[in-house]
C-alpha positions as YAML, in Angstrom:
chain: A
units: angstrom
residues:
- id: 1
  name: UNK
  ca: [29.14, 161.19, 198.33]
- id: 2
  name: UNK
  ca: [26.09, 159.03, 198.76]
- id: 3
  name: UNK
  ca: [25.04, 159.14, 194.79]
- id: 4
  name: UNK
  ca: [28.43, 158.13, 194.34]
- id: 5
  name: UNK
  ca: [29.01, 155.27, 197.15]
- id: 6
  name: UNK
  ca: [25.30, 153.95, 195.46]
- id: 7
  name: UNK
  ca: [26.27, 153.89, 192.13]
- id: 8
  name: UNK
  ca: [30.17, 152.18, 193.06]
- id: 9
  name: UNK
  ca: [28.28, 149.72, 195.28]
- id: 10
  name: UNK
  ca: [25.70, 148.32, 192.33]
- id: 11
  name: UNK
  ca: [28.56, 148.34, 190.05]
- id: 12
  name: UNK
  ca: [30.66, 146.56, 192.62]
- id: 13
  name: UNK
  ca: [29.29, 144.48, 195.09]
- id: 14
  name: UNK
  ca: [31.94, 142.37, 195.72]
- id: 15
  name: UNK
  ca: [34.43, 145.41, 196.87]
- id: 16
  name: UNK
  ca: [34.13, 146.46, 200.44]
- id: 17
  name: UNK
  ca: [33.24, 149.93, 201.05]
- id: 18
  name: UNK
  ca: [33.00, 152.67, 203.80]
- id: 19
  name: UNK
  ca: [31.97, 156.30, 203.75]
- id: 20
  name: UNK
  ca: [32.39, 159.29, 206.34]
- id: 21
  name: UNK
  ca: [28.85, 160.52, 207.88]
- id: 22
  name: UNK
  ca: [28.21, 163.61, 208.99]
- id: 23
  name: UNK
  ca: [28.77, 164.44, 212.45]
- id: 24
  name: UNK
  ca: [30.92, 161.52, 213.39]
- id: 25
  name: UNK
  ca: [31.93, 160.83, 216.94]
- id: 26
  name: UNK
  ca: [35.74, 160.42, 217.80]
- id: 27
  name: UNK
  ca: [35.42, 156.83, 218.29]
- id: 28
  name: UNK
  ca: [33.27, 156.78, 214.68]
- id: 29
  name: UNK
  ca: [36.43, 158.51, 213.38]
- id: 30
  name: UNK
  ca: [39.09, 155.98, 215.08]
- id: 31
  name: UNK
  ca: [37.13, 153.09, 213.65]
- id: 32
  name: UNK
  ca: [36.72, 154.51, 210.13]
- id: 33
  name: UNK
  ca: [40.81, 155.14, 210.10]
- id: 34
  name: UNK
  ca: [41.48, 151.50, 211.62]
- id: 35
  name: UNK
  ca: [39.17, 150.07, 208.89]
- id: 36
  name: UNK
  ca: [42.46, 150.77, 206.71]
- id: 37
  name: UNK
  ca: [44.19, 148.06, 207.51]
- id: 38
  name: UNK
  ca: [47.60, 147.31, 206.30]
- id: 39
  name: UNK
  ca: [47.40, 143.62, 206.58]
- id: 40
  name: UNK
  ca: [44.06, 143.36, 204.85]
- id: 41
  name: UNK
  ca: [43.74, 141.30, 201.79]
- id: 42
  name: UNK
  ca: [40.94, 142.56, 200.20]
- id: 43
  name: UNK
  ca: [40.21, 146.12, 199.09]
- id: 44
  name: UNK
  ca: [38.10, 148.54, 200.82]
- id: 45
  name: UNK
  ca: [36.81, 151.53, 199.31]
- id: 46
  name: UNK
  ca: [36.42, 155.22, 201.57]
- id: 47
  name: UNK
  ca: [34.08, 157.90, 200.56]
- id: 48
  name: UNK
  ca: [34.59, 161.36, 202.17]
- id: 49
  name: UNK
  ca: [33.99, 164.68, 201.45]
- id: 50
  name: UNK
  ca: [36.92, 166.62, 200.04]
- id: 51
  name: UNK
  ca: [37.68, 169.37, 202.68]
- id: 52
  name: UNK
  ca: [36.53, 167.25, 205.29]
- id: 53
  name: UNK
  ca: [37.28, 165.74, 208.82]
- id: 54
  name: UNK
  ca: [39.35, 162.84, 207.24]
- id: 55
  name: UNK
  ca: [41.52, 166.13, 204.51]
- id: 56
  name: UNK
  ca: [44.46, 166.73, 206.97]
- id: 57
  name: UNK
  ca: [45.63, 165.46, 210.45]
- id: 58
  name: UNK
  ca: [45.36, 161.65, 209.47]
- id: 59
  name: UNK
  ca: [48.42, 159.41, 208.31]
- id: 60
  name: UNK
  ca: [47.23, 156.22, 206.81]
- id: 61
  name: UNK
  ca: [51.00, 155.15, 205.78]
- id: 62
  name: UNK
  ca: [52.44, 152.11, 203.65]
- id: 63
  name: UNK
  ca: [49.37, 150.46, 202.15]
- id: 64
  name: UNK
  ca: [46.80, 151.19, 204.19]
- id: 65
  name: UNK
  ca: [45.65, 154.03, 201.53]
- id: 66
  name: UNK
  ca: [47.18, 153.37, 197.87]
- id: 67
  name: UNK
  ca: [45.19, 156.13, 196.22]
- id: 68
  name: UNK
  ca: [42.66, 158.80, 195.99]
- id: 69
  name: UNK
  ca: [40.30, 159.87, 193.50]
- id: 70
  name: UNK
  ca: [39.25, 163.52, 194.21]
- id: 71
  name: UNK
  ca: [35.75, 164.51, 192.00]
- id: 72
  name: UNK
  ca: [35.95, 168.11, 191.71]
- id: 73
  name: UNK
  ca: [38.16, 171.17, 192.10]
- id: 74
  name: UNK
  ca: [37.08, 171.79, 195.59]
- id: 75
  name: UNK
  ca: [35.44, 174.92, 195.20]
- id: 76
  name: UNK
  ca: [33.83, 176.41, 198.39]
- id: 77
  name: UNK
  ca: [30.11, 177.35, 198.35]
- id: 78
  name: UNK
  ca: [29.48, 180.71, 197.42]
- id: 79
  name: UNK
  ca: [28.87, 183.16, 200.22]
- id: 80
  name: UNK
  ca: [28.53, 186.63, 201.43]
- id: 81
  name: UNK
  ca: [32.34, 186.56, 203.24]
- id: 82
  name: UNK
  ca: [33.69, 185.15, 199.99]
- id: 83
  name: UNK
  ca: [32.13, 187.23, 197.87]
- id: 84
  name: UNK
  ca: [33.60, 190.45, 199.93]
- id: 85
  name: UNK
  ca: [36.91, 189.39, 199.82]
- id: 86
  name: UNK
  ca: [36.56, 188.50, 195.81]
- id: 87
  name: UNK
  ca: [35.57, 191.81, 195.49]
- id: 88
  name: UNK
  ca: [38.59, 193.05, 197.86]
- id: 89
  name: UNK
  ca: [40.94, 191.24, 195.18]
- id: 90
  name: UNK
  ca: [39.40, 192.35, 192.25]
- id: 91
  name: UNK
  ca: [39.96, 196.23, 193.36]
- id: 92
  name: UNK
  ca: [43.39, 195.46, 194.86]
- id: 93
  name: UNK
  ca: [44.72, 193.10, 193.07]
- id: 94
  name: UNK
  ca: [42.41, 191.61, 190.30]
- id: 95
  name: UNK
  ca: [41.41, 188.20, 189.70]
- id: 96
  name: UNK
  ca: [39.46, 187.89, 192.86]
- id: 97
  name: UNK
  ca: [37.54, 185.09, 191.99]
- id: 98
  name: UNK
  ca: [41.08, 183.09, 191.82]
- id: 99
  name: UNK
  ca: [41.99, 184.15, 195.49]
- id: 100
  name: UNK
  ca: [38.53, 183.62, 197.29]
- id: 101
  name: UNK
  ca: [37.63, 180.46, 195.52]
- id: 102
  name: UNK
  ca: [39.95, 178.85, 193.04]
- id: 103
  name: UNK
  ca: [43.16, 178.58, 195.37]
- id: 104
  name: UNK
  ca: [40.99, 177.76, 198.62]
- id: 105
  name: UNK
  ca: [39.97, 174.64, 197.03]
- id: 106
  name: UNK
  ca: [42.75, 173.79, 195.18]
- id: 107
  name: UNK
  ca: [44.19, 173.47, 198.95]
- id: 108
  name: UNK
  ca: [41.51, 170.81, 199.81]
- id: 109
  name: UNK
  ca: [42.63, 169.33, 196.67]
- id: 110
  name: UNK
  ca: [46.75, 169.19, 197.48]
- id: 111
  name: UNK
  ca: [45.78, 168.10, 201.31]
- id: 112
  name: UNK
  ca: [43.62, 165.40, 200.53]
- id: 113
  name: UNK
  ca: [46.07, 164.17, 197.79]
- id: 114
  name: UNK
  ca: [48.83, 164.50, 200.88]
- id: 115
  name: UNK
  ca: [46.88, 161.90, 202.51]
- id: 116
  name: UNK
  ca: [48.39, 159.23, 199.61]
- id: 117
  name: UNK
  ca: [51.92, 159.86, 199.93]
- id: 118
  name: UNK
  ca: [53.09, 160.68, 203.21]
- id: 119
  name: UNK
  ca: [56.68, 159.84, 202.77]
- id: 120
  name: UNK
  ca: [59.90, 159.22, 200.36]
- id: 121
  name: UNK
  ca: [59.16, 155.51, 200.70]
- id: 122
  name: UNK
  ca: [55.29, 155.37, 200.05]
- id: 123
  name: UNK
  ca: [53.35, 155.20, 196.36]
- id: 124
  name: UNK
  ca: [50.15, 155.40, 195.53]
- id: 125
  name: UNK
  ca: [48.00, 156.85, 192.62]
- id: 126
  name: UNK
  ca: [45.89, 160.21, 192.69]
- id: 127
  name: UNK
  ca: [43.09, 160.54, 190.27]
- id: 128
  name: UNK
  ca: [41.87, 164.12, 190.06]
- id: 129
  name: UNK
  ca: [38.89, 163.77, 188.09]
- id: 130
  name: UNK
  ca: [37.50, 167.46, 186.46]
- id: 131
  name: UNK
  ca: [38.55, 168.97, 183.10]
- id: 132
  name: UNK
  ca: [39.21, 171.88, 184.82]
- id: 133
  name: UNK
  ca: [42.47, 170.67, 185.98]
- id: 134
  name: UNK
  ca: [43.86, 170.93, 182.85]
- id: 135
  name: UNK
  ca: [43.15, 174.42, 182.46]
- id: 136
  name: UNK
  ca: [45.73, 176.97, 182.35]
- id: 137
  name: UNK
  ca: [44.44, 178.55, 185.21]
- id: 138
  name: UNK
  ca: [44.78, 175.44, 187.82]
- id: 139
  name: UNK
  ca: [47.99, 174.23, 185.65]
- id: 140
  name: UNK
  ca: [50.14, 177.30, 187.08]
- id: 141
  name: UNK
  ca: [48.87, 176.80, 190.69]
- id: 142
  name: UNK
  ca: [49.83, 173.07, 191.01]
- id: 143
  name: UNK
  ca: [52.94, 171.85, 192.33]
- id: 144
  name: UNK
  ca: [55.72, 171.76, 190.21]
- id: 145
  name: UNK
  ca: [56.06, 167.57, 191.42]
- id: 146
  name: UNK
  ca: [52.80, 166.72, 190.12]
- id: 147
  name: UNK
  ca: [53.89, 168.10, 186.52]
- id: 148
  name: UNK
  ca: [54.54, 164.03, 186.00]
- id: 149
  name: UNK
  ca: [50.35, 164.02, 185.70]
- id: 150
  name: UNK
  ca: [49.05, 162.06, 182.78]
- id: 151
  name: UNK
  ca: [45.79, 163.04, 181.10]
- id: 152
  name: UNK
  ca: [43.55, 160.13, 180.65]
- id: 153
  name: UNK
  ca: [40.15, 160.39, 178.63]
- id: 154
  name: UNK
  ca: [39.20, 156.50, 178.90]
- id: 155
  name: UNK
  ca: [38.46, 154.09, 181.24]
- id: 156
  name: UNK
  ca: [40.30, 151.42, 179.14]
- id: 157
  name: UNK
  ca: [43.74, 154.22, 179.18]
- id: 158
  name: UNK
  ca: [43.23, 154.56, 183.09]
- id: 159
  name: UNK
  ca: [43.10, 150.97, 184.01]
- id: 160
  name: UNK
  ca: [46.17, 150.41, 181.65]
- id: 161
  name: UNK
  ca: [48.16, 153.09, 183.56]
- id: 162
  name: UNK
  ca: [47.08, 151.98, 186.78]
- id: 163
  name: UNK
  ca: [48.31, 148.43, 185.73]
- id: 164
  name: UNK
  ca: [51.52, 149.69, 184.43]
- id: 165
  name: UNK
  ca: [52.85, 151.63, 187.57]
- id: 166
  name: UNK
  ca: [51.68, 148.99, 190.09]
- id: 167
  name: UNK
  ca: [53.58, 146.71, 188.13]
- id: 168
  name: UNK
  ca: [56.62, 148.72, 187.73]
...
């Protein structure tokens, strides 16, 4: 997140920014949400971590937040308690790996897209940004509304089709 926020920042000074911090008070939390602000004219840019305090319970609706770009399929870090129950799959069921890592993150992946579009009446872009979404394997385990996605392999072809549905 910080790498990130650096390298956006030096490439954009101009665009305002804002990034979660660990341990954040409530009232650090309110303030980060109300930074969103629907009536604001210029942009503002949030970094958080995917899976983190800001991934479910918030509703940031109309235009307060137009899109998301999630880096990553959301995999958790390895451990001991994961590793058990990927070895509890493999013997029961097989493909273990899938159900103590692959689908866990690919739900931090569908919540913190849910953040975007929140309602019938709402639009917004989500950029999931990771070859491995257009594997087979994550293919059959995302929502059958997000088979509209569009893979994009240059900047030049993103900013085009990020022109072309704000304008339609």
């Amino acid at each position: 997140l910080t790498e990130a926020m650096e390298i956006f920042t030096k490439k954009y000074p101009k665009i305002a920014v804002t990034a979660q911090s660990r341990s954040m008070s409530e009232k650090a939390k309110t303030d980060f949400l109300a930074s969103f602000d629907d009536k604001k004219e210029e942009t503002l840019v949030g970094f958080c971590v995917l899976g983190g305090s800001f991934s479910e319970g918030i509703d940031l609706r109309g235009e307060r937040l137009i899109g998301a770009m999630i880096v990553g399929v959301g995999l958790p870090t390895i451990s001991t308690e994961l590793n058990i129950i990927k070895e509890h799959f493999d013997k029961t069921r097989e493909n273990g790996y899938a159900y103590a890592y692959t689908y866990p993150g690919m739900n931090k992946v569908m919540q913190a897209a849910g953040r975007v579009i929140r309602s019938d009446d709402e639009r917004g872009v989500v950029l999931l940004v990771d070859d491995r979404f257009a594997t087979p394997e994550y293919q059959m385990i995302m929502p059958e509304y997000w088979s509209h996605m569009k893979y994009i392999t240059s900047a030049r072809d993103l900013l085009d089709e990020v022109t072309k549905f704000w304008k339609n």
